[in-house]
C-alpha positions in Angstrom: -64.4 12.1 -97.5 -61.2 10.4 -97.8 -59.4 7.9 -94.8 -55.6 8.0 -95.1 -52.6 6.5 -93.1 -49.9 8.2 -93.2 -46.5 8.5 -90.5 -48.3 6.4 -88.4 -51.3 8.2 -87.9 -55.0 8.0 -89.5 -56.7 10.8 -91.0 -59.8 11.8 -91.9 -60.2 14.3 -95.3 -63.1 16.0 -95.4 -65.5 19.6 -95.6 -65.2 21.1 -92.1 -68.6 23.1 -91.6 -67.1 25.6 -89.5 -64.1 26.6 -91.5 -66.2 26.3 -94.6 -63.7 24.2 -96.7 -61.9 21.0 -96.5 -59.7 19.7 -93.7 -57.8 17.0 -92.8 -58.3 15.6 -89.3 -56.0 13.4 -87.1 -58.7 10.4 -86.3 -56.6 10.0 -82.6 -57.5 13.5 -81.9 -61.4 13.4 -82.3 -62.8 13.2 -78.9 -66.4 13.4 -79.4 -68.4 12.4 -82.8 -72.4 13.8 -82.8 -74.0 11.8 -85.7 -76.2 14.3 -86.9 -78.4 12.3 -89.9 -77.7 14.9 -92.2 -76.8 13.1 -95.8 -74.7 15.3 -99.0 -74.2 14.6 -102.4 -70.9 13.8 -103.1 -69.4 16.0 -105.9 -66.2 15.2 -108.1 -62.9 16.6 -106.9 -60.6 16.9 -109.3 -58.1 18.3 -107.0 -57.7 15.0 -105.3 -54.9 12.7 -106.8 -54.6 8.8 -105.8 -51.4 8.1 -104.2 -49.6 5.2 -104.6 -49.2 2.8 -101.6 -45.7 2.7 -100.0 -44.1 -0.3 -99.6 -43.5 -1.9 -96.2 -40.1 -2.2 -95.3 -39.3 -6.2 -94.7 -36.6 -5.4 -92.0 -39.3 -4.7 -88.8 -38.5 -4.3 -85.1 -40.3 -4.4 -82.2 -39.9 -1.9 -79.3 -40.3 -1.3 -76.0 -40.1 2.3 -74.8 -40.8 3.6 -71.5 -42.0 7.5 -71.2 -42.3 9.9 -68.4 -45.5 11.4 -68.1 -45.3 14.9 -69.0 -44.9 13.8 -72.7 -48.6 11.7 -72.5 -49.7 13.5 -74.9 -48.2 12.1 -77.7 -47.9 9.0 -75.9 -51.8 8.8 -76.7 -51.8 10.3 -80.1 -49.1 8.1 -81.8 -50.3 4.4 -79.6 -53.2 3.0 -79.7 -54.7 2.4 -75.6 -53.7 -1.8 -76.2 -50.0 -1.2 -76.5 -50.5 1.2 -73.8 -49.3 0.6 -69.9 -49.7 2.8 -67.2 -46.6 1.7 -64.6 -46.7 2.0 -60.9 -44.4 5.2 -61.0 -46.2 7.1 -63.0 -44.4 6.4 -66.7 -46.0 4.4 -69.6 -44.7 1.0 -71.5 -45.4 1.0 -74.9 -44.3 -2.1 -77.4 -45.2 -1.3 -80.7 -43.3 -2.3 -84.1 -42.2 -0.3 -86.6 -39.4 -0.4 -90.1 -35.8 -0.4 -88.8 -34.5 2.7 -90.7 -33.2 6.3 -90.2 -36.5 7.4 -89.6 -37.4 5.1 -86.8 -33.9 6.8 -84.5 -35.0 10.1 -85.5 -38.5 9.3 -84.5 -37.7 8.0 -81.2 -34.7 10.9 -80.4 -37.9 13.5 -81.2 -39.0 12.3 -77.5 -35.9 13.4 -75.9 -35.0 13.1 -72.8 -38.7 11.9 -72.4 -38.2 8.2 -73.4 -36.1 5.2 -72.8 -35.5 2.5 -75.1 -35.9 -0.7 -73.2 -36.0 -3.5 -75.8 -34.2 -4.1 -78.1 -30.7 -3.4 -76.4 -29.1 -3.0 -79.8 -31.4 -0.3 -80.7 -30.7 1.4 -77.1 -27.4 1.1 -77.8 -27.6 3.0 -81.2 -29.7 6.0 -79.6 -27.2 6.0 -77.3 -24.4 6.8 -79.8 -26.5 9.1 -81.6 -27.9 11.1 -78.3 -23.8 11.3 -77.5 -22.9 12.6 -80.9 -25.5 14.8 -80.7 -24.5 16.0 -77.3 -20.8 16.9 -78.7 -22.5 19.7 -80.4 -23.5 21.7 -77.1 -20.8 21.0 -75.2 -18.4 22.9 -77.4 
């Protein structure tokens, strides 16, 4: 069994009884866990290569982005419940920081019109130019 992080997420690698071969699982996605007491002998893989770690990025932001509620789902899969808030109106808060880089407007554009970028206002302001650029393409 291996525990990785990787795009955010953690994941479990490991033999999946049912499928009869090895998975990987999302670890936000297990809902229920039945300890069972059964034991195995681990076995050499020589499939499995180490990676090496990547290097965090020194230029870090923190955000806060609102969502509507019929994206939840991933609200709950990519946040953990602290940096979670449930507002009055139905949408969610959540502040959370991440590497400034492309992938971090990319990543927050993949909500579409399901989030708002509240803090900061520069970073609003560049998903703004980006959704607007974007936007040029379909109105052609």
């Amino acid at each position: 069994m291996l525990l990785s992080f990787k795009g955010q997420a953690w994941y479990v690698w490991g033999y999946c009884t049912t499928r009869r071969d090895f998975r990987t699982f999302r670890v936000s996605r297990i809902r229920n866990i039945t300890v069972t007491g059964e034991s195995f002998t681990r076995r050499p893989l020589e499939s499995i290569k180490e990676e090496e770690p990547t290097p965090v990025p020194q230029n870090r932001l923190t955000l806060k982005l609102r969502f509507r509620p019929e994206n939840l789902f991933r609200v709950y899969d990519d946040y953990d419940e602290q940096n979670i808030t449930r507002n009055p109106d139905g949408t969610y808060d959540v502040t959370v920081t991440f590497p400034e880089d492309e992938w971090v407007y990319g990543y927050i554009m993949s909500f579409g019109n399901y989030v708002e970028v509240l803090e900061p206002p520069r970073i609003r302001d560049i998903i703004r130019a980006r959704m607007k650029k974007a936007l040029k393409y379909y109105d052609e």
